[in-house]
Structure formats: structure tokens, C-alpha cells
N, C-alpha and C positions, 0 to 999 in steps of 0.2 A: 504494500500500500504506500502510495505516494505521501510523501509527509505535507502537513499544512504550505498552504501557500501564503496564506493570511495570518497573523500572528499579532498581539499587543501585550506588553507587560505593564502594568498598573502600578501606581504610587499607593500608597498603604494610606497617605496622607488627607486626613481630613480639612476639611473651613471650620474653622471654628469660629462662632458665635456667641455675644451675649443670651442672656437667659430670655431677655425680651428684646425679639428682633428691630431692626430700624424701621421709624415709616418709610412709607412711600414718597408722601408729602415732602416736597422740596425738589423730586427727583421728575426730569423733563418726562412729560405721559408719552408713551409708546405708541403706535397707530396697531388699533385692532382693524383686521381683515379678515374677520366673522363671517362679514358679507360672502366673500371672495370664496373662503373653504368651506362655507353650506352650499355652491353651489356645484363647485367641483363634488361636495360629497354626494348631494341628491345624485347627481349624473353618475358618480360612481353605484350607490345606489341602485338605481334604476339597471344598469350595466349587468350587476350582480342578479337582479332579478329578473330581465330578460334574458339572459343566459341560463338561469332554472328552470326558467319554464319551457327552454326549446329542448332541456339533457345535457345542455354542457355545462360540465363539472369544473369553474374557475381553479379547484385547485390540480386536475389532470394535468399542468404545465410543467414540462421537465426540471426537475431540480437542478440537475448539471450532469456533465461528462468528463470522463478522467481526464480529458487530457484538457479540461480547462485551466490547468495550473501553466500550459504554454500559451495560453489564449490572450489571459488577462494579466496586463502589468501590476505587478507585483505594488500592492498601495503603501503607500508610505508609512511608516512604524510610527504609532504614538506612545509618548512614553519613553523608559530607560531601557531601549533597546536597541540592538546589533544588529547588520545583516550581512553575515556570508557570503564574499564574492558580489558577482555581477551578472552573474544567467539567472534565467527565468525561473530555473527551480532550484536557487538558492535557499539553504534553509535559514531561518530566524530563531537563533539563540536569544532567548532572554535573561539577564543579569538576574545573578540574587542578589545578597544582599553582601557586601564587603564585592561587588562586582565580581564576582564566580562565575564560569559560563557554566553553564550544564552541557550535556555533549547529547544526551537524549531525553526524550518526551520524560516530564516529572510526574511517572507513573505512581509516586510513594503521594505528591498532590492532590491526587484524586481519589485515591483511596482513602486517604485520613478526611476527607469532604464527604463522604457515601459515595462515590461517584465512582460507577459502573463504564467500561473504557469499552467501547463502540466505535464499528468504525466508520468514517467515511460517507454520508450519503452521496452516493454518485445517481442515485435515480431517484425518481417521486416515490412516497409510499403509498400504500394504498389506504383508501379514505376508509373510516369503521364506524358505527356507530356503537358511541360510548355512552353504558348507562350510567347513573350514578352510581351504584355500586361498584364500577371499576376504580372512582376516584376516591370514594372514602377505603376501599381497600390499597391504595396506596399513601393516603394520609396515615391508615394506621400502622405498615410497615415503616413509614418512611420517619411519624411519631407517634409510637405508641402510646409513653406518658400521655401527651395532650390529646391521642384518640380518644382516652379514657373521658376527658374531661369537658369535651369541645363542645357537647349540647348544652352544658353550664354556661358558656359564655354569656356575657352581656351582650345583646343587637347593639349597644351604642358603642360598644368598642367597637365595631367596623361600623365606619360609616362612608355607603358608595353615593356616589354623587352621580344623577344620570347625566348622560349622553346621547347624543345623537346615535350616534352610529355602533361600537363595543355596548354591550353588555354584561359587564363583571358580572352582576346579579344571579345569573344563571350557574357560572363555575363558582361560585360561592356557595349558591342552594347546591350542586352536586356535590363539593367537598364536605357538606355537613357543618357551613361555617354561620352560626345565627351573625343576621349583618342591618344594619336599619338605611335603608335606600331611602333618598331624598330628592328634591330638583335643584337642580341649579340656582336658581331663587331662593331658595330656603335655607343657602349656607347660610348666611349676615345669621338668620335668626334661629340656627341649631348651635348649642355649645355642646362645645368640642372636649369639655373640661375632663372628661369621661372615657374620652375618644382618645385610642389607641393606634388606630391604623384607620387611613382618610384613603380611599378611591376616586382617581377623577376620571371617567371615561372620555373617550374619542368623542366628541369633537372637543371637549374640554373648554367651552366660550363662558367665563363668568367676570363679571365686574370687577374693579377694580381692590373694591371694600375686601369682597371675598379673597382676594388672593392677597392681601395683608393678612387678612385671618389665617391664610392657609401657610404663612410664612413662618407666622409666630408659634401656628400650632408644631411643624417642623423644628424650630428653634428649642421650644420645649422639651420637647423627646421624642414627637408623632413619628411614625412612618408613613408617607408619602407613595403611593403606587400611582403611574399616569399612563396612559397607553397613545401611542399614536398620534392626531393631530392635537392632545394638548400639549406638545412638546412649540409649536410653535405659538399657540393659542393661549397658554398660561406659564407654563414650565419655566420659557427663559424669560418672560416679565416679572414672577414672583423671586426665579431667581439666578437675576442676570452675571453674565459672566462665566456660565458652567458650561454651557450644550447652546444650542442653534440647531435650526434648522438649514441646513446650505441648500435646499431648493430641489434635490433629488428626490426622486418619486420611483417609489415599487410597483410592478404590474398586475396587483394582485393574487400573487403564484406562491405556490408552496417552495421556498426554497432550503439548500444545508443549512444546518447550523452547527458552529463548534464552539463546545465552551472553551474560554481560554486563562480564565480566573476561575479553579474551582475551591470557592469560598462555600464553606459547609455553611454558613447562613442564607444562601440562596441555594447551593444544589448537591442538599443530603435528598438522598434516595432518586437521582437522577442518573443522567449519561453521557457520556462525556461529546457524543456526536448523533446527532437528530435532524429532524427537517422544523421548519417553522413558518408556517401559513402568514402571508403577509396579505393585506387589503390593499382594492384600486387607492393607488398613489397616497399607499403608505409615506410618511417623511422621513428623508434617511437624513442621518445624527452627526454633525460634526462637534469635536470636544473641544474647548475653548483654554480648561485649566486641567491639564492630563495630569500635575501636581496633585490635584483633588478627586479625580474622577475616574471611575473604575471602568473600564473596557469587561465586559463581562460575556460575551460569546457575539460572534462574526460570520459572515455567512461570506460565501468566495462567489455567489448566481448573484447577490444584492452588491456584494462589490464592479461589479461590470455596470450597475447602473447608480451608482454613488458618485457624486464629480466630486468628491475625494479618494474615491478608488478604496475607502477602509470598511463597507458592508458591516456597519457595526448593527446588532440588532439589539443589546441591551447594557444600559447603562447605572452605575450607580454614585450617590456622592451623598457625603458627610454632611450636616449642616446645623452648629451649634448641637446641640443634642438629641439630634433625630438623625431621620437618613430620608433619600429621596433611591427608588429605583422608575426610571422608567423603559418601556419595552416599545421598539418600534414595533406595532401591533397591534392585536388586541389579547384581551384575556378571555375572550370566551371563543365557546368554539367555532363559530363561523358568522359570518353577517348574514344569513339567509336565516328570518325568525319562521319560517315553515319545516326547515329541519334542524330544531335546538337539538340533536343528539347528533349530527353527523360530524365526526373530526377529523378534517384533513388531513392533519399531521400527527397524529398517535407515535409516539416514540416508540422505540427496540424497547422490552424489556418492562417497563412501566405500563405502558399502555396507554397514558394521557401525553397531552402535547408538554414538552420540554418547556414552553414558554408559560404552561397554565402551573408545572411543578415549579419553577422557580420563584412565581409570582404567588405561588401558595407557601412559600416555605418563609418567604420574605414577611408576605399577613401574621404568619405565625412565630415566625420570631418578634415581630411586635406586641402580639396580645401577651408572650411570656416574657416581655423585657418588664422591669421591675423602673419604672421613672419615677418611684417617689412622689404618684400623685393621692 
């Protein structure tokens, strides 16, 4: 097997923040273009569901072929890292720590994360439909303690915020996670005081109020999940200076995924290589402060359409006392609301998508973090 083409090494390094974050207030307003991505999304939309109705399966699009490692220029390395020569299939050592090179894959990495070492998608998987009983049986290998405990939760420790277009809602009810859904209007007058871990779905468009709120609550200790277009729509106004949007768009298709950070806080009981279903013009993620910001798995079919060439699919960063992860994506299992059980991209091994276990594992390290509220 051809080794990675794509590769990133991550700064361990967080932002750290006051206990109560800065206002807004003073700071030049940013131009919302709300308008502009509801309409792109209805069209995408629309896309996804005349294409149901005729049989064709948006995610039936090739993931990739082996020998896409001569295809695509090698994208540029974020972060404290090497690269090997000057051909197309140069490998990417990444530094430790006292700058060590490692000479092969840091297979003792994945194993001390749970992470099960898989290889390579070189083709599409084939779509499944996943009941919810596939997913609470992998919440309870993946955590048993908190399987025991999970119908206990408080609904107000997760709190999803709708959206347009993702629906967390859905892989949340599969996972067995009690969660209190709200509208976008209704942040300003829900507190958060309670609140554990905040979902913002796809299209992610709220006020400016709301995303001070959403700052502070992060500052505090919250965990932060966002999927997809609110990386451009709230993510880098609440908090600018981490991530952008650089303007590239996914086709909709099921493409690889490899993780390249495996951090047991996002991917105990996962694997190390999967496929990951992306939506009509997905936004691909350019890193602003790679000192702070974790490169967390890369895809080499969404690198060919990144005008930075780095197909990064999910991200994560520190901020005062919480953390933010977002997924170019969505968390649930498809945009098509006439088949909530069908998943594109079901990994080796687990059986749910790679993107829905990491953004489960992330929920759940929030509801057991201990912030002293």
C-alpha cells in the first residue's frame, strides 16, 4: 500500500483566554452573506433531491484511485513538518517532539487512541442502512462507563441549534444522546449556564448577540461542534483569526478520509482510514494559526478541489477553557430527510461514518469534562 500523500503535524498548542471572553463591541462588523449561501444551499438542495427521485445515489461518486498520489501535487505541509525529497511520492515525516523524525507510520499512536489501523480507501463504499442500534452499540464498546449512564443525562447539557440544511438531531437520537434542540432565534434567550456541549448546524446564520454568547460560553469551558457552512457563516466571526473559508467547494461525493492526529478525545473506538460523505459545495478549511489549530484527518479526492491543495476535513482548537471542533460536513447521515437511515459512508469495522464517531466522542468528552460549574 502506497503510503499517505497528504500529511499534517499539529501544534499541541492552545489560545488561551480570559474566563470572560472580549466583546464584540469596538470590533469593525463583518459582512454576513446569508443571503448569498441560502441560495446556493436551496439549489444544492433541490440538486440532492432531484437526483433521489430519478435513482441516483449523490454518494455513488468515486472516492479515488491508487494512482492518485501521481495525479495531485503534493499540498503544502501545515504545521512542524518535513518533506522528503522532491517527487510526487515523497513521503512526509512528521517531527516529534525535541524534532525526532520517525522513519515509519506511528502505529504505537493509534493504538494508545483506540484506533483501529485500516487501510487506504481507494474506492467508494457501499451505502447501508444504519439502524440505531448499530450506533448505541458502538457508543457502548467505544464507552462503556458513560453507556451505563447516558439516558441520565440532562437534555440541557447538549444543546443543538437548528439549521438549514445538517441535522445533528437525528445522530444524536441514534446515539442514545438526551439533547434539547432549539432555533436559531432562541439562542439570546436559552442559558447556557447548564450547557455542556452547544451544536451549531449547517447553514449556521445567527446574529451577532448570539455568537458573543457563543464565545463566552466556549471561553468558559463549553464544547463547541459546527459542521459545514457555519465555518464561514459564524465560526470565523465568533472566532476570528483560526480557520476561513478560502472559497473551495466539494461536489457533494463520498470521498477518503485519513486521520492524521489520533487524539483519543476524538477517535477512541474509530479507524484510522474511512470514507467521509461531503454535501453540494461543502467549504473547504484553510488554517490561519496552525500554532493553535489541530489538522485532525485529510482527505487526498477533496485535496484536488481545495485551492490550497491541503483537503483538510476536520479541525480543532483550544479557546480559553473550552475547545471548538469543526467538520467540513455534516453530522448526520445524509441531506435526503426521506431516507434518515441510509449512510453513505459507514466505516470498516465500526459501522457508522468516521465523521459521526469522532463528533460523538468529542459530545462526550464534554458532558464528562468536570468545569466546575
Amino acid at each position: 500500500m502506497a503510503s499517505p500523500g497528504v500529511l499534517a503535524q499539529n501544534s499541541s498548542k492552545t489560545a488561551s483566554m480570559p474566563a470572560v471572553a472580549p466583546s464584540f463591541s469596538g470590533r469593525p462588523s463583518q459582512s454576513n452573506q446569508a443571503a448569498g449561501v441560502g441560495t446556493a444551499g436551496r439549489n444544492a438542495g433541490k440538486t440532492l433531491e432531484s437526483r433521489a427521485e430519478n435513482g441516483h445515489d449523490n454518494s455513488a461518486e468515486s472516492v479515488g484511485r491508487s494512482k492518485m498520489m501521481m495525479q495531485v501535487k503534493p499540498p503544502t505541509l501545515q504545521g512542524n513538518a518535513v518533506r522528503e525529497g522532491t517527487t510526487s511520492g515523497a513521503a512526509v515525516k512528521p517531527l516529534l517532539e525535541g524534532n525526532v523524525l520517525r522513519e515509519t507510520a506511528p502505529d504505537d499512536a493509534f493504538a494508545a487512541a483506540g484506533v483501529t489501523k485500516t487501510d487506504i480507501m481507494l474506492k467508494k463504499p457501499k451505502p447501508a442502512r444504519v439502524e440505531k442500534d448499530v450506533y448505541r452499540a458502538w457508543v457502548s464498546k467505544a464507552h462503556p462507563q458513560f453507556a451505563l449512564k447516558a439516558d441520565s443525562t440532562d437534555p440541557i447539557e447538549i444543546v443543538e441549534v437548528k439549521g438549514q440544511w445538517d441535522k445533528a438531531d437525528r445522530t444524536l437520537k441514534n446515539l442514545g444522546l438526551p439533547h434539547t434542540t432549539i432555533g436559531a432565534g432562541q439562542l439570546n434567550q436559552t442559558g447556557l449556564e447548564r450547557t455542556k456541549v452547544l451544536v451549531i448546524n449547517c447553514a449556521g446564520t445567527l446574529d451577532r448577540r448570539s455568537l458573543q454568547g457563543i464565545r463566552d460560553f466556549v471561553a468558559r469551558g463549553g464544547y463547541l461542534l459546527t459542521t459545514d457552512w457555519a465555518l464561514d457563516n459564524m465560526l470565523k466571526q465568533t472566532f476570528p483569526g483560526f480557520v476561513e473559508w478560502n472559497k473551495g467547494k466539494s461536489k457533494g461525493n463520498v470521498v477518503d478520509a485519513q486521520v492524521i492526529l489520533p487524539e483519543k478525545e476524538f477517535f477512541q473506538g474509530t479507524v484510522s482510514n474511512a470514507s467521509w460523505k461531503l454535501d453540494e459545495e461543502s467549504q473547504t478549511l484553510r488554517v490561519l494559526r496552525p500554532d493553535a489549530v489541530k489538522v485532525l484527518a485529510v482527505s487526498r479526492e477533496l485535496a484536488k478541489l481545495d485551492p490550497d491543495r491541503q483537503g483538510i476535513l476536520a479541525v480543532t482548537f483550544g479557546f480559553g477553557r473550552g475547545k471548538v471542533l469543526h467538520l467540513v460536513g455534516h453530522f448526520d447521515n445524509n441531506s435526503l430527510p426521506f431516507l434518515p437511515l441510509h449512510l453513505p459512508d459507514p466505516a470498516p469495522v465500526i459501522g457508522i461514518g468516521l465523521r459521526q464517531a469522532m463528533s460523538a466522542n468529542f459530545v462526550i468528552s464534554g458532558l464528562e469534562r468536570n468545569i466546575g460549574r
